[in-house]
C-alpha positions as CSV (number, residue, x, y, z in Angstrom):
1,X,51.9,141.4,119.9
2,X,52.3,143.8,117.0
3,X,52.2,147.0,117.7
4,X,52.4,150.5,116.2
5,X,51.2,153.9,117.8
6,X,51.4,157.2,116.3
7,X,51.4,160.9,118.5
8,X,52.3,164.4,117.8
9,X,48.7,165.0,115.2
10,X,46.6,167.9,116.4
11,X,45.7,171.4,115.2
12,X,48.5,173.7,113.5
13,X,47.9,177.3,111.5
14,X,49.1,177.6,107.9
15,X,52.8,177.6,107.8
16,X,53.2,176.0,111.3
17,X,55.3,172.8,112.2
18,X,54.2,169.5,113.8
19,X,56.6,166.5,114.6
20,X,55.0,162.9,114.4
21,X,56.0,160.0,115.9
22,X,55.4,156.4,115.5
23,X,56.8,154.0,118.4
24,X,57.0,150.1,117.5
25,X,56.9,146.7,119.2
26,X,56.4,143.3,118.5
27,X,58.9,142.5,115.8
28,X,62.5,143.2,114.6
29,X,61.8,146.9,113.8
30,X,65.4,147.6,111.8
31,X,64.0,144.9,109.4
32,X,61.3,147.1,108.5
33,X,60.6,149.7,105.4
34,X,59.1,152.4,107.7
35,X,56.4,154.7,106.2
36,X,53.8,157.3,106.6
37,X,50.8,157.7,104.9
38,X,47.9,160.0,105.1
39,X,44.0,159.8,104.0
40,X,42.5,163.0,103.8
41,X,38.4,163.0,104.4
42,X,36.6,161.6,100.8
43,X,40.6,161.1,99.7
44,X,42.3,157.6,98.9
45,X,45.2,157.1,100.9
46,X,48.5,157.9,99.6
47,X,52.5,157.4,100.7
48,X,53.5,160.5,102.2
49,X,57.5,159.5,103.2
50,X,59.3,156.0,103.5
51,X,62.6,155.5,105.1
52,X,63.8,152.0,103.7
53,X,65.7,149.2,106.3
54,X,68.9,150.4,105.0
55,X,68.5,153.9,105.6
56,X,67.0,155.9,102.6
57,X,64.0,158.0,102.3
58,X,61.8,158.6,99.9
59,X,58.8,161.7,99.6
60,X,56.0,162.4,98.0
61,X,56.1,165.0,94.9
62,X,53.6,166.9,97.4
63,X,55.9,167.1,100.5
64,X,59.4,167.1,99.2
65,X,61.5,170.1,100.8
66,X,58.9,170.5,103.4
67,X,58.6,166.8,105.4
68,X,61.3,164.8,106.9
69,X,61.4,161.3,107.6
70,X,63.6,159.7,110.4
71,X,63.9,156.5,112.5
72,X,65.6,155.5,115.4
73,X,66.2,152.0,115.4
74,X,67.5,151.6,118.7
75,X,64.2,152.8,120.1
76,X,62.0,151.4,117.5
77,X,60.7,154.6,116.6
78,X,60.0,156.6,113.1
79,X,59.6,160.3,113.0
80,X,57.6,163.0,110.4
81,X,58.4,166.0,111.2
82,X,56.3,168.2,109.1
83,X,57.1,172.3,108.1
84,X,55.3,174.8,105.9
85,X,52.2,173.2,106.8
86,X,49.8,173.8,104.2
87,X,45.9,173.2,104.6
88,X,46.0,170.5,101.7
89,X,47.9,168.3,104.2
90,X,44.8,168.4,106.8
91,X,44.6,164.3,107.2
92,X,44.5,161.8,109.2
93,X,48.7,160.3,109.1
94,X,49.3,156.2,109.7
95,X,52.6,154.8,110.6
96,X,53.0,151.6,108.4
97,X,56.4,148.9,108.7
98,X,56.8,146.9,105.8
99,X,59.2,143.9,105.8
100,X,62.1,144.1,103.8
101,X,61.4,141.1,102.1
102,X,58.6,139.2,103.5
103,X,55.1,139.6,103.1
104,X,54.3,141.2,106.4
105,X,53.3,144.6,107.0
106,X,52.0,146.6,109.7
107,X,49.4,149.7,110.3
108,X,49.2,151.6,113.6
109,X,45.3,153.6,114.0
110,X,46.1,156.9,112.9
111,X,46.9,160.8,114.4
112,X,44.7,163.3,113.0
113,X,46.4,166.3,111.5
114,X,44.7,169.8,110.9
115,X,46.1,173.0,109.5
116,X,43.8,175.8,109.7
117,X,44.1,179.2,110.6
């Protein structure tokens, strides 16, 4: 069974920091894009960070200098840890795993994220 579960959302002040994490099961996870999206309330959902099978990340023009993307594939697991958070990035932030080249893909439910003061 194919399984993805995202912690480390909650509530966080202007400028704060917030590590999330995503911890997988169910398939070969190192054969996986690994990604995070967000969907803010009313918003579409958009690619916050990918960190490809091999190894390379990728950001969104938004997050760049201030996200990181990681993954561990020993334990399955994909990171975001998130600095200079800014209210704008309030959402609600989805782990997704994408095969490398097969048409398989993977969502887990969601960690809410709020940055308020």
């Amino acid at each position: 069974q194919v399984q993805l579960v995202e912690s480390g959302g909650g509530l966080v002040q202007p400028g704060g920091s917030l590590r999330l994490s995503c911890v997988a099961s169910g398939f070969t996870f190192s054969r996986y894009h690994m990604s995070w999206y967000r969907q803010a309330p009313g918003k579409e959902r958009e690619l916050v960070a990918v960190m490809t099978s091999g190894g390379s990340p990728n950001y969104a023009d938004s997050v760049k200098g201030r996200f990181t993307i990681s993954r561990v594939n020993a334990k399955n697991m994909v990171f975001l840890q998130m600095n200079s958070l800014k209210p704008d990035d309030t959402a609600d932030y989805y782990c997704n795993a994408k095969h490398s080249y097969l048409q398989l893909a993977y969502w887990g439910q969601g960690t809410q994220v709020t940055v308020s003061s």
